[in-house]
Z-matrix of the N, CA and C atoms (Angstrom, degrees):
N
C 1 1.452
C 2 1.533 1 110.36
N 3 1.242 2 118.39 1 -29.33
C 4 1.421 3 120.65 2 -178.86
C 5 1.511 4 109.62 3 -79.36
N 6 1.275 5 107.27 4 -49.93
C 7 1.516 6 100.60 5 174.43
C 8 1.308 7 110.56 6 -50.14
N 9 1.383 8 141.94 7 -33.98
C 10 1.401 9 136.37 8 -124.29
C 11 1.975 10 86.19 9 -100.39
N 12 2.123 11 99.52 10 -57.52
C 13 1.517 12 119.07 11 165.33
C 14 2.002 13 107.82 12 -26.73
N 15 1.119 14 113.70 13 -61.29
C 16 1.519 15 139.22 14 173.65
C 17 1.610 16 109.66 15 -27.47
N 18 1.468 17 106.52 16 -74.78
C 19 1.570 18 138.10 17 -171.54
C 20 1.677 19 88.52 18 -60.18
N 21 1.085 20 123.44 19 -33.81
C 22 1.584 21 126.65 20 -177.81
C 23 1.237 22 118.89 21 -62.87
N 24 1.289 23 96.30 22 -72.41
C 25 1.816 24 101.63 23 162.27
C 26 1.000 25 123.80 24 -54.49
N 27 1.523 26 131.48 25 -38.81
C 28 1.745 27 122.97 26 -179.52
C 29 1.630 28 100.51 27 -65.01
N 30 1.411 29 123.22 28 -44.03
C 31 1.455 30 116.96 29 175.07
C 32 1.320 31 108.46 30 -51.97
N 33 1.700 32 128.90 31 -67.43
C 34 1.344 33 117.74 32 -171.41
C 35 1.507 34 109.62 33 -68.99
N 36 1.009 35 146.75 34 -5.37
C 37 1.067 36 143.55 35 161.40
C 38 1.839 37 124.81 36 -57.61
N 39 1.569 38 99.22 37 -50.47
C 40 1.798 39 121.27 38 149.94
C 41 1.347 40 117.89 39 -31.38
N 42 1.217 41 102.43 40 -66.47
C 43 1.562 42 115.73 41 -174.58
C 44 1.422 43 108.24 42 -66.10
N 45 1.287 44 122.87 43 -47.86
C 46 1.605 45 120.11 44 179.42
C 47 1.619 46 101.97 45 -56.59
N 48 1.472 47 123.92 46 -42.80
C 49 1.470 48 112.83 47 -168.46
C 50 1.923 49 109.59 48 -92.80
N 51 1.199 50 97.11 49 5.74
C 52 1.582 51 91.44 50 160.03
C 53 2.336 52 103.66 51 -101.70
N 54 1.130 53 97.15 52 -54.88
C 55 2.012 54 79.85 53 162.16
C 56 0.974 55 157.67 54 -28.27
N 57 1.823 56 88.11 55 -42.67
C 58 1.512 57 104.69 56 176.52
C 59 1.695 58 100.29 57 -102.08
N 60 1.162 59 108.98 58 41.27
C 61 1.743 60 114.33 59 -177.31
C 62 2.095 61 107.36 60 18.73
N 63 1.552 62 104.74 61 69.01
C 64 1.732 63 100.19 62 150.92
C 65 0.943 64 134.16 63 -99.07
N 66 1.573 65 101.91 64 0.28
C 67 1.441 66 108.49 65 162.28
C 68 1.278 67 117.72 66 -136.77
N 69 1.464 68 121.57 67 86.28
C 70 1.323 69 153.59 68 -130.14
C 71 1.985 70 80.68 69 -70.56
N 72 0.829 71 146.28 70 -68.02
C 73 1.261 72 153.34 71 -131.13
C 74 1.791 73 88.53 72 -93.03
N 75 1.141 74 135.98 73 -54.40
C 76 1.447 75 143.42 74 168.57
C 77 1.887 76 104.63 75 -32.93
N 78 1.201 77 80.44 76 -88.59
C 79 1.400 78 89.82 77 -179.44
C 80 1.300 79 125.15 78 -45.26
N 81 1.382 80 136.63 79 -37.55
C 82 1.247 81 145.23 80 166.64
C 83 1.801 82 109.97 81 -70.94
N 84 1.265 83 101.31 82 -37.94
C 85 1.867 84 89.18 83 150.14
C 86 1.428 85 119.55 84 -46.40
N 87 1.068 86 119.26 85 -72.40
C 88 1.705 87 152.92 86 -136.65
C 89 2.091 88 79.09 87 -81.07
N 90 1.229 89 124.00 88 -48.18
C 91 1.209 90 113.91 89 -150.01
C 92 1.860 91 88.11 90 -81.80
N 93 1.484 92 118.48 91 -52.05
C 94 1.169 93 137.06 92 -171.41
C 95 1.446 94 102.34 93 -41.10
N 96 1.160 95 123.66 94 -65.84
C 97 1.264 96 148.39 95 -167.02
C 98 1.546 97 102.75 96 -50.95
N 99 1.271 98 107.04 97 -87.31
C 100 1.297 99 108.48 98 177.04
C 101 1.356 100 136.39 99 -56.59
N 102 1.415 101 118.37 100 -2.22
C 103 1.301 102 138.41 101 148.45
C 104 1.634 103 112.56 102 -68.70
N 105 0.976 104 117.03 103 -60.02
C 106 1.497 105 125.27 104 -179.76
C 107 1.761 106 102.40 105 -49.56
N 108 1.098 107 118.88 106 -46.15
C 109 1.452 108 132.20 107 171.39
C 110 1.553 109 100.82 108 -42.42
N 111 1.396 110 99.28 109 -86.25
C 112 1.550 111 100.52 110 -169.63
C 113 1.456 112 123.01 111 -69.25
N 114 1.161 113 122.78 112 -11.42
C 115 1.780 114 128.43 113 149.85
C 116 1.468 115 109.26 114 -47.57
N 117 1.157 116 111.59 115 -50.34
C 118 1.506 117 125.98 116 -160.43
C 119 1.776 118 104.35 117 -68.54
N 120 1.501 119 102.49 118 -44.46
C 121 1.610 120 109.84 119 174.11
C 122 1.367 121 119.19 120 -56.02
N 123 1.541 122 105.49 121 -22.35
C 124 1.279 123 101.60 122 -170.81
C 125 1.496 124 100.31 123 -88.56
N 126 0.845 125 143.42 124 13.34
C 127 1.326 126 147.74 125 -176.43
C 128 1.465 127 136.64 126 -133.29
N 129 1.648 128 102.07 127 -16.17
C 130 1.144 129 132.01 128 -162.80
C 131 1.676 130 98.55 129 -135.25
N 132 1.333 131 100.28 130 154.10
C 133 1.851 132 116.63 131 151.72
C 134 1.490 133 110.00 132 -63.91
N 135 1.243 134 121.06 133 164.82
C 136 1.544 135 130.47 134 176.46
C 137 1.742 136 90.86 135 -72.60
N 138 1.005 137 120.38 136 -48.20
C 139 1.390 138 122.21 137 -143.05
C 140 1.950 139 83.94 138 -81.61
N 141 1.387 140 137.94 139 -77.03
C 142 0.950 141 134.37 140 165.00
C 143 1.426 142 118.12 141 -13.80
N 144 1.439 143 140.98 142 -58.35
C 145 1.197 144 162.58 143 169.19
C 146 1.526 145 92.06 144 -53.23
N 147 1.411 146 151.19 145 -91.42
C 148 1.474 147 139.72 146 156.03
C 149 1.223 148 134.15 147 -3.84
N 150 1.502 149 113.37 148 -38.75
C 151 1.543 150 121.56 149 173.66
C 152 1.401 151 117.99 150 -106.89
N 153 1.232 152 109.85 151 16.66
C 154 1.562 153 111.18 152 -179.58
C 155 1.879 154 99.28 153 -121.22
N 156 1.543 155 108.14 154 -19.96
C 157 1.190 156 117.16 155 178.26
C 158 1.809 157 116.89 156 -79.51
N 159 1.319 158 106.87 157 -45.20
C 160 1.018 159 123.47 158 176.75
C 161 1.617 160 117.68 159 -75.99
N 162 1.550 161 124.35 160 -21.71
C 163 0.935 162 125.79 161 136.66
C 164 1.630 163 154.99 162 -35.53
N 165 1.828 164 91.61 163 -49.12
C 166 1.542 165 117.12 164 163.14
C 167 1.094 166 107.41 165 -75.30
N 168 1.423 167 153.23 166 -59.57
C 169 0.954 168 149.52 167 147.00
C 170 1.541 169 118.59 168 -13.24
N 171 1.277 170 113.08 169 -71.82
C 172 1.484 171 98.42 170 171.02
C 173 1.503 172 134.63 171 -78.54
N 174 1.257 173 120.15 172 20.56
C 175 1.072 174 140.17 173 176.66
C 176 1.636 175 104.90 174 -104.13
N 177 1.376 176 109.91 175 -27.47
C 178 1.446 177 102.26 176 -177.81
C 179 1.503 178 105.76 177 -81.03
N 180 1.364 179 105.46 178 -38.50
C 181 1.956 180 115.12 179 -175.01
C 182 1.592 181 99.52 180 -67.44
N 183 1.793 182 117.75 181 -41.93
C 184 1.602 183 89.21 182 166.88
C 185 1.270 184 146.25 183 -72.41
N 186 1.803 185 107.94 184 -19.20
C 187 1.306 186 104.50 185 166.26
C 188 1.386 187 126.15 186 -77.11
N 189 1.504 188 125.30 187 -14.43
C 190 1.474 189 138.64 188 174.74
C 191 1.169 190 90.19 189 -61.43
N 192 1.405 191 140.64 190 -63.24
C 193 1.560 192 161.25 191 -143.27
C 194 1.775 193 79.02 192 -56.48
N 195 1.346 194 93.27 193 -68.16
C 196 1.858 195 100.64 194 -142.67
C 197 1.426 196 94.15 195 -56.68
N 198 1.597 197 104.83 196 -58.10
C 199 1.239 198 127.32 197 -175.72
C 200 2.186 199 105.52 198 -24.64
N 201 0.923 200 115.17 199 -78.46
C 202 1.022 201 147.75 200 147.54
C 203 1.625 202 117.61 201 -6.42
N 204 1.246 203 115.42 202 -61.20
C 205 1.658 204 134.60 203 164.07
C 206 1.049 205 94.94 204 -54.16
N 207 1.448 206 127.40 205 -80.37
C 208 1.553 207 127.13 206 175.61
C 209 0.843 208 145.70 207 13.44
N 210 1.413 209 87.27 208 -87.19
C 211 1.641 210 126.52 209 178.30
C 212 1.973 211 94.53 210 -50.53
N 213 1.786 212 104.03 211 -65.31
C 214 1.418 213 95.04 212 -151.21
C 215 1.469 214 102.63 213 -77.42
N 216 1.517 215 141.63 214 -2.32
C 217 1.377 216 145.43 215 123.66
C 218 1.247 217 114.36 216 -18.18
N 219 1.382 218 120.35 217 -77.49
C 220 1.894 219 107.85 218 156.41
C 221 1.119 220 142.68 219 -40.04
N 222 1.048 221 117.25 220 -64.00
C 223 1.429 222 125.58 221 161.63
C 224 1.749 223 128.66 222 -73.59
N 225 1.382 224 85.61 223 28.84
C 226 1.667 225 101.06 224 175.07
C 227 1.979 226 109.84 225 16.28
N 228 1.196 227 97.44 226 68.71
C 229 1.552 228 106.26 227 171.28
C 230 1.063 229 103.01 228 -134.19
N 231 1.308 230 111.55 229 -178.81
C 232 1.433 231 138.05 230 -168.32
C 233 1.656 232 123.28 231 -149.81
N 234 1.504 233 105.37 232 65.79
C 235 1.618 234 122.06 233 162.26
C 236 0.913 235 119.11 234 -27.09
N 237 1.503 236 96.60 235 -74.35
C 238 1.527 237 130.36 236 -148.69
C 239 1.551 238 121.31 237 108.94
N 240 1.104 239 120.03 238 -156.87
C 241 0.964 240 143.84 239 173.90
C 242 1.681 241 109.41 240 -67.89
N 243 1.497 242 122.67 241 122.68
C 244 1.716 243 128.47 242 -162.01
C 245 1.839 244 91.41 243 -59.77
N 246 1.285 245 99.60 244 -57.69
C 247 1.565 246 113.91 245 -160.13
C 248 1.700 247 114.86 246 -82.61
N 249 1.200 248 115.55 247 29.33
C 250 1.423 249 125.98 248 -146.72
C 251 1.717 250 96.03 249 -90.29
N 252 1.513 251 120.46 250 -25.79
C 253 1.357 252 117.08 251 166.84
C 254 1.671 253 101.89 252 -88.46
N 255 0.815 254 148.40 253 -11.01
C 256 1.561 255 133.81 254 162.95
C 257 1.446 256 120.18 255 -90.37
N 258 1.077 257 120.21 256 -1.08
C 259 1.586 258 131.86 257 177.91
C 260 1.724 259 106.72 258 -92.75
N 261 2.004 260 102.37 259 -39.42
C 262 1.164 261 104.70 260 -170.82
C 263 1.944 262 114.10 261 -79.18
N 264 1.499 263 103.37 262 -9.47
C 265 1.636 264 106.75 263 178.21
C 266 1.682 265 96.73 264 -80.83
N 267 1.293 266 101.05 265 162.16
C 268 1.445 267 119.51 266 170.75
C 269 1.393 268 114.48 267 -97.26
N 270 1.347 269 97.16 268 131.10
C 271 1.663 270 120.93 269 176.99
C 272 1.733 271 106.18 270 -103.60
N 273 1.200 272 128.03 271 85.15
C 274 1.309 273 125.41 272 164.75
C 275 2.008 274 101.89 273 -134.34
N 276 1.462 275 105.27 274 158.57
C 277 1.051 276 95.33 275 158.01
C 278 1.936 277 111.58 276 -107.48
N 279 1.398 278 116.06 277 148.36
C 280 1.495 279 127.54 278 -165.88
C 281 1.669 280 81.03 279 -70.46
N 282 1.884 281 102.39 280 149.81
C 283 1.518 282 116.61 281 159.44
C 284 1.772 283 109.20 282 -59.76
N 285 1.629 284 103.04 283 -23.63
C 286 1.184 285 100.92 284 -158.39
C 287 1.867 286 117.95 285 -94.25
N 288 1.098 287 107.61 286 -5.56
C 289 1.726 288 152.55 287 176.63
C 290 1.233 289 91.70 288 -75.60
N 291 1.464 290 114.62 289 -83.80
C 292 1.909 291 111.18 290 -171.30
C 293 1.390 292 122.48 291 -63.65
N 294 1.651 293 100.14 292 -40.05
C 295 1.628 294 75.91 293 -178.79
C 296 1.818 295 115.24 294 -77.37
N 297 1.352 296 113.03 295 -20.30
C 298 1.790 297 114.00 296 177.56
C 299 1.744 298 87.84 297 -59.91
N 300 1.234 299 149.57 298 -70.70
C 301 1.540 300 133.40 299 -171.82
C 302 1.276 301 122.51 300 -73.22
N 303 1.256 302 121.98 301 9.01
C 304 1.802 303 135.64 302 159.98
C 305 1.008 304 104.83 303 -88.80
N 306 1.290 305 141.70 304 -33.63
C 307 1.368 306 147.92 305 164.21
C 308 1.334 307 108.64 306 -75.45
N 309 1.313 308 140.84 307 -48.10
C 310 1.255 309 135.12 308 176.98
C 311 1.602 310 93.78 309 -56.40
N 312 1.155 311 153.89 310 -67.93
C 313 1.202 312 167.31 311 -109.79
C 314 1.226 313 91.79 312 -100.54
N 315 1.516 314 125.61 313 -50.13
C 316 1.376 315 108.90 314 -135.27
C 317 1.842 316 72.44 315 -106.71
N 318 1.083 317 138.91 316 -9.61
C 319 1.777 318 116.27 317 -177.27
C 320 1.548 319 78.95 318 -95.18
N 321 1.229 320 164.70 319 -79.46
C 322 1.356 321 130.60 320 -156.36
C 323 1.351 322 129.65 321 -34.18
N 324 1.991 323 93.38 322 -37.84
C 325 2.021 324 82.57 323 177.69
C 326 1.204 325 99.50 324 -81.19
N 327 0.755 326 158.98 325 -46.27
C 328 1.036 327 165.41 326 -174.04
C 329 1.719 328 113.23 327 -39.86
N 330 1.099 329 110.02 328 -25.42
C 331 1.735 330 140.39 329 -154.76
C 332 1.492 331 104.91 330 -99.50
N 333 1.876 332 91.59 331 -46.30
C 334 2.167 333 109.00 332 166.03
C 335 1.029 334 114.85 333 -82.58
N 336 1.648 335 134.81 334 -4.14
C 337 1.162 336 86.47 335 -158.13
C 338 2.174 337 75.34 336 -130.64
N 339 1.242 338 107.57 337 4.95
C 340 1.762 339 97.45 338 139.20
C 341 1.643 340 109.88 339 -83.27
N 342 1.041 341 108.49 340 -32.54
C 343 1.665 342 91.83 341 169.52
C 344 1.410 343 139.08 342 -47.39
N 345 1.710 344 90.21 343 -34.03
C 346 1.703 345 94.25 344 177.11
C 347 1.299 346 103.56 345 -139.58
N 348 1.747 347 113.97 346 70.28
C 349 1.096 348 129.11 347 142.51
C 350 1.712 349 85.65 348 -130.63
N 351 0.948 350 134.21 349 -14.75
C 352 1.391 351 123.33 350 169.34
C 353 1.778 352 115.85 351 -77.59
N 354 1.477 353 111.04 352 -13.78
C 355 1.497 354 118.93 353 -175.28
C 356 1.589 355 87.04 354 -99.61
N 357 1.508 356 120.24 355 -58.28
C 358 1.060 357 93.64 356 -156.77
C 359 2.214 358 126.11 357 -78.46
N 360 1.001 359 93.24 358 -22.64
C 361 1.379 360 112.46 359 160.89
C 362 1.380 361 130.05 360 -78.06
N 363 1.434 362 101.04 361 14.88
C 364 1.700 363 105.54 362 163.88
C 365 1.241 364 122.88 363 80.85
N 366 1.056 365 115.67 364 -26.58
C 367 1.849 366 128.08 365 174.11
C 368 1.727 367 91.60 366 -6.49
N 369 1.443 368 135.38 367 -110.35
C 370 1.203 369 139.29 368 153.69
C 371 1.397 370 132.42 369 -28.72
N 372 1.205 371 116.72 370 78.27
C 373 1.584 372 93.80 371 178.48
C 374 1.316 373 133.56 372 -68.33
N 375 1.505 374 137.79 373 -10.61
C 376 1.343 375 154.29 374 155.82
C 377 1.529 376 98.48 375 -46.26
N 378 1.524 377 125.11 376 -72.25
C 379 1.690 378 155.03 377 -171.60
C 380 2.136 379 88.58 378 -47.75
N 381 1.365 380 110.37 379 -57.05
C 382 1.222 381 111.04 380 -151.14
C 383 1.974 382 87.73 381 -78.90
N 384 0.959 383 110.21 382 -32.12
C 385 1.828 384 105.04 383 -176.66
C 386 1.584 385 106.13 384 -70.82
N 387 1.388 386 114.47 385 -61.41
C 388 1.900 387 110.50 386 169.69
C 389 1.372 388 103.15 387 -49.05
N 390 1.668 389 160.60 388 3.83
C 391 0.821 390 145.79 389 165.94
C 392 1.442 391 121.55 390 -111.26
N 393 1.683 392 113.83 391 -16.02
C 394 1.440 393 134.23 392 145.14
C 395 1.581 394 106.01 393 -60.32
N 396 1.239 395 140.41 394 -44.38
C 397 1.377 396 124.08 395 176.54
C 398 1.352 397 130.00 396 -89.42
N 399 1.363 398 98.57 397 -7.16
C 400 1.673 399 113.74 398 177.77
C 401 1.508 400 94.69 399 -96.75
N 402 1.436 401 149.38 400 -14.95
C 403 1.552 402 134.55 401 132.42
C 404 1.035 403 135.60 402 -84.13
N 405 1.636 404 109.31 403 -2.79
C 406 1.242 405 102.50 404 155.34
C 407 1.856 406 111.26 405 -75.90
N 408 1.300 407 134.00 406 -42.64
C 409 1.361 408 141.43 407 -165.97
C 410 1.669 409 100.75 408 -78.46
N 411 1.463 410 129.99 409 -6.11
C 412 1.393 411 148.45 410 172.39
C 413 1.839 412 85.36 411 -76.22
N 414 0.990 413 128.70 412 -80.96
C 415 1.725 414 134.23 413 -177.04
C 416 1.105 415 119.22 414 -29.91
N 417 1.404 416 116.07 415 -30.59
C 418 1.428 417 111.98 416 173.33
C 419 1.784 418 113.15 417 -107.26
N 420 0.864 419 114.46 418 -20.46
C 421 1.515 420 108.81 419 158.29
C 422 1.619 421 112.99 420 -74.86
N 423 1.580 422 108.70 421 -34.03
C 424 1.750 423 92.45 422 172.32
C 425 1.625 424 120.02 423 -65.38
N 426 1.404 425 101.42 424 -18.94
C 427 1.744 426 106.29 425 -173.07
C 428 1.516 427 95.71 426 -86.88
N 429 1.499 428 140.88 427 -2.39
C 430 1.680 429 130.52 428 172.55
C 431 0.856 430 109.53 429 -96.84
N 432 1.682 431 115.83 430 -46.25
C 433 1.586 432 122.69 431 179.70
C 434 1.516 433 97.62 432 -120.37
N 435 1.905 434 98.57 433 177.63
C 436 1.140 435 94.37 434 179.10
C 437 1.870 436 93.27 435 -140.59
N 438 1.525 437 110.52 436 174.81
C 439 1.560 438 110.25 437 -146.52
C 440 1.722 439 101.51 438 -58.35
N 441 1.573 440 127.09 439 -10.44
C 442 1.500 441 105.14 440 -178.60
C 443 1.397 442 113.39 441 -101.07
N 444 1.383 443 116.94 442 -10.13
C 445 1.220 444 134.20 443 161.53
C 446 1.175 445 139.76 444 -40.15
N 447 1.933 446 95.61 445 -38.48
C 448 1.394 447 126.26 446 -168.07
C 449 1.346 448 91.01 447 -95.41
N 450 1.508 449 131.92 448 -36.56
C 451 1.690 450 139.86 449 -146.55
C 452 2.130 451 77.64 450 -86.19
N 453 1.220 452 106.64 451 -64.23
C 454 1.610 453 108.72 452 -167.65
C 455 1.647 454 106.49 453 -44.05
N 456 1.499 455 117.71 454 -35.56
C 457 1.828 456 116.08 455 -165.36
C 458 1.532 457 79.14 456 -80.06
N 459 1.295 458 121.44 457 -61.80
C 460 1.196 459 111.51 458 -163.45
C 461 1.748 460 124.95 459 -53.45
N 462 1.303 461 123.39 460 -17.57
C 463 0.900 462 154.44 461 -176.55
C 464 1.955 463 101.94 462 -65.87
N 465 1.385 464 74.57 463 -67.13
C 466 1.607 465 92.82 464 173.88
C 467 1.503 466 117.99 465 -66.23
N 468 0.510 467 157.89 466 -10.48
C 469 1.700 468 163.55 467 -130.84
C 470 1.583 469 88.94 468 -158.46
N 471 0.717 470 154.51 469 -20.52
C 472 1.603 471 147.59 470 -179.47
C 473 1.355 472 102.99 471 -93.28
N 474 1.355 473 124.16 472 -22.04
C 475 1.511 474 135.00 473 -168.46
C 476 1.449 475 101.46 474 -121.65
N 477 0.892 476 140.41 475 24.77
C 478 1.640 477 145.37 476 176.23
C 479 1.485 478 114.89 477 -150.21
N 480 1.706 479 118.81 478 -46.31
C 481 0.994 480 123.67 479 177.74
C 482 1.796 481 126.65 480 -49.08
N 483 1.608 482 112.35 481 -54.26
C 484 0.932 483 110.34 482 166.77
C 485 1.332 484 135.24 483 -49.17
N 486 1.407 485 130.43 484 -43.26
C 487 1.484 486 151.13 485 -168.14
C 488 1.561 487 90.59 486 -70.81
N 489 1.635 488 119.26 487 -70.65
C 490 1.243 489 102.62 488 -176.23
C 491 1.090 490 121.36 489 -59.76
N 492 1.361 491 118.20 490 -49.87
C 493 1.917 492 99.26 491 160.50
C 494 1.306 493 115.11 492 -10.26
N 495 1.727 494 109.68 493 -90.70
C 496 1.421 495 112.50 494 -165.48
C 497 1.268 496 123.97 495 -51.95
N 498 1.472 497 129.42 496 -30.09
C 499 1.261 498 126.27 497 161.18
C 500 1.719 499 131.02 498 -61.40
N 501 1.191 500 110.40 499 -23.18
C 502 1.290 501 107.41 500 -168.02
C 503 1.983 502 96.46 501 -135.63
N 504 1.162 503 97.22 502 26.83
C 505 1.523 504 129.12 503 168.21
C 506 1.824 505 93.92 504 -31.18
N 507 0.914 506 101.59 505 -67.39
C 508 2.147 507 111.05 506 -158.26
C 509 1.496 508 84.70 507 -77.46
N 510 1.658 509 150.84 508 -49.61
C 511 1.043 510 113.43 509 -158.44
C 512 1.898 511 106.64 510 -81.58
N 513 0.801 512 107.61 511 -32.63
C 514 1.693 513 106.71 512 -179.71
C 515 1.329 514 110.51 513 -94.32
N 516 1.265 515 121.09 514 13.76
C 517 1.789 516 122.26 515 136.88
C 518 1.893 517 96.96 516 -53.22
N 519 1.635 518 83.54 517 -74.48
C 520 1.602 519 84.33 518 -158.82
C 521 1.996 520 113.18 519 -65.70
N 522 1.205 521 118.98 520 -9.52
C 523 1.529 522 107.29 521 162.63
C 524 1.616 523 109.36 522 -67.76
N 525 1.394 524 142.19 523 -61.71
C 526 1.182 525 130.09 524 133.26
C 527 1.273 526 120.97 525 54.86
N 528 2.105 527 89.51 526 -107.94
C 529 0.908 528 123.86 527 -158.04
C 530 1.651 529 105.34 528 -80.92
N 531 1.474 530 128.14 529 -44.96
C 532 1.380 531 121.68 530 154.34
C 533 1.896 532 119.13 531 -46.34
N 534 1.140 533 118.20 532 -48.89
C 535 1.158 534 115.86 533 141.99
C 536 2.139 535 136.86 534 -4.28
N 537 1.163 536 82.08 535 -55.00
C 538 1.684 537 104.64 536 -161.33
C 539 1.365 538 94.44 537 -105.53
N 540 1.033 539 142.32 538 -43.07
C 541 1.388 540 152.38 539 176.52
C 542 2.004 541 108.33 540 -61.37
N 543 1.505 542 95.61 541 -28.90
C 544 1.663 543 95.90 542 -179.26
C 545 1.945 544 109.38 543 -87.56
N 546 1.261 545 97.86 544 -24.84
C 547 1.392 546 104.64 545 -173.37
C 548 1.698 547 105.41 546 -96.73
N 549 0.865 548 128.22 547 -22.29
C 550 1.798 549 123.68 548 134.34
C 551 1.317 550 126.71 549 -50.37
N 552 1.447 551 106.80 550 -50.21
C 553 1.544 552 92.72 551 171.97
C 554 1.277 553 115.65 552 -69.13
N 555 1.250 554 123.61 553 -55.98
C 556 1.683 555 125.11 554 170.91
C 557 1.235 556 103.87 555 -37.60
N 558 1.360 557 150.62 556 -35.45
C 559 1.314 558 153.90 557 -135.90
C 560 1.575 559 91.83 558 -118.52
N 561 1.004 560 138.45 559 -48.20
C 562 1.703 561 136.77 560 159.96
C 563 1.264 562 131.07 561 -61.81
N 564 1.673 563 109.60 562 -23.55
C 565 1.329 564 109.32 563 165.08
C 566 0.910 565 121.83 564 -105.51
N 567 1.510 566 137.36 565 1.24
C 568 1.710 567 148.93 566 113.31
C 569 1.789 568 115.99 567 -4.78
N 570 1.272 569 81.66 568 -60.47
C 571 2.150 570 112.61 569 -173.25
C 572 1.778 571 89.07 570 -65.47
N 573 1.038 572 110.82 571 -48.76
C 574 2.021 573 95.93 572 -162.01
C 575 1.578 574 102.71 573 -85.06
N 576 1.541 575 108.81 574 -15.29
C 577 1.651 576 110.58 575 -176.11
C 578 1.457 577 101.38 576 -60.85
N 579 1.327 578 104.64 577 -47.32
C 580 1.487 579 117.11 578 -157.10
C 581 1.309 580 118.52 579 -83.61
C-alpha cells in the first residue's frame, strides 16, 4: 500500500512540474501535442485523427531510418540500427500493473455509480436537488460549448493557470482576500438588517 501511495505522488508530482512549465521543452510538448489532438477531433473522426497521427509518426521514424542508413553508407561505419536502444527495452504491460489499475478503476465506478443511484433515486433530497441544478446549468453550457471545447479550455487553463498563479501569486492573494472581506461585510450587515 505504501509503495502504491508513493507511485502516486511521484506521478502527481510529474504532472505539477510539467504545469508549472520546469521543464519548458516537456511541457510545451505535452501541452502542444495534446492540443493538436483535440483541435484535430474537432474536425476529424477519432479514428481518422489515429491514422493520420500514427502515420506522421511513422513517417518521421522512416525518414530518420533512411536518413540514418545513409549517412552511415557514407561514412562507411557501423552504428547500427538508429533506434537500437528503444527496440532493446521491453514493451509489455505487468499482470501485476493492470490488474492494481482495474481495481483502481473498477472501485471508482463502482464508487459513481452508488453515487448516482443515491442522487438519482432520492436517497437525499437536498443532495438530489443540487444535482437537478447542476444538470440543469450542464444544458446550458452544453448548448455554448460542446464536450471538446470544454476538454481544449480546460486543457488550456491547466497549462496557463498555474504559472500565472505563481507569478502574480501576491497580487491575487490580495484580490481574494479584499474579495472575502466584502462578502463578510455584506454578510454581517445582512445579519443586523434582519
Amino acid at each position: 500500500h505504501g509503495l502504491k501511495h508513493g507511485n502516486i505522488v511521484v506521478h502527481f508530482y510529474k504532472v505539477l512540474e510539467l504545469l508549472y512549465w520546469r521543464d519548458v521543452r516537456a511541457s510545451g510538448l505535452v501541452l502542444g501535442c495534446s492540443l493538436f489532438l483535440l483541435l484535430s477531433l474537432l474536425s476529424c473522426s477519432i479514428i481518422s485523427v489515429l491514422s493520420y497521427s500514427s502515420l506522421a509518426l511513422l513517417s518521421l521514424t522512416l525518414s530518420f531510418r533512411t536518413y540514418r542508413g545513409v549517412l552511415q553508407a557514407i561514412q562507411k561505419s557501423d552504428e547500427g540500427h538508429p533506434f537500437k536502444r528503444y527496440l532493446a527495452q521491453d514493451v509489455f504491460l505487468s499482470k501485476d500493473v493492470v490488474q492494481r489499475h482495474s481495481d483502481m478503476v473498477l472501485s471508482r465506478i463502482n464508487g459513481a455509480l452508488k453515487e448516482l443511484r443515491r442522487l438519482f433515486l432520492v436517497e437525499d433530497l437536498i443532495d438530489s436537488l443540487k444535482f437537478a441544478a447542476f444538470l440543469w446549468v450542464l444544458t446550458y453550457v452544453g448548448a455554448w460549448f460542446n464536450g471538446l471545447t470544454l476538454l481544449i479550455l480546460g486543457l488550456i487553463g491547466a497549462f496557463s493557470g498555474p504559472i500565472v498563479y505563481e507569478r502574480h501569486q501576491v497580487m491575487l492573494t490580495a484580490v481574494v482576500f479584499r474579495l472575502k472581506s466584502c462578502v463578510i461585510d455584506e454578510t454581517v450587515k445582512r445579519q443586523f438588517i434582519e
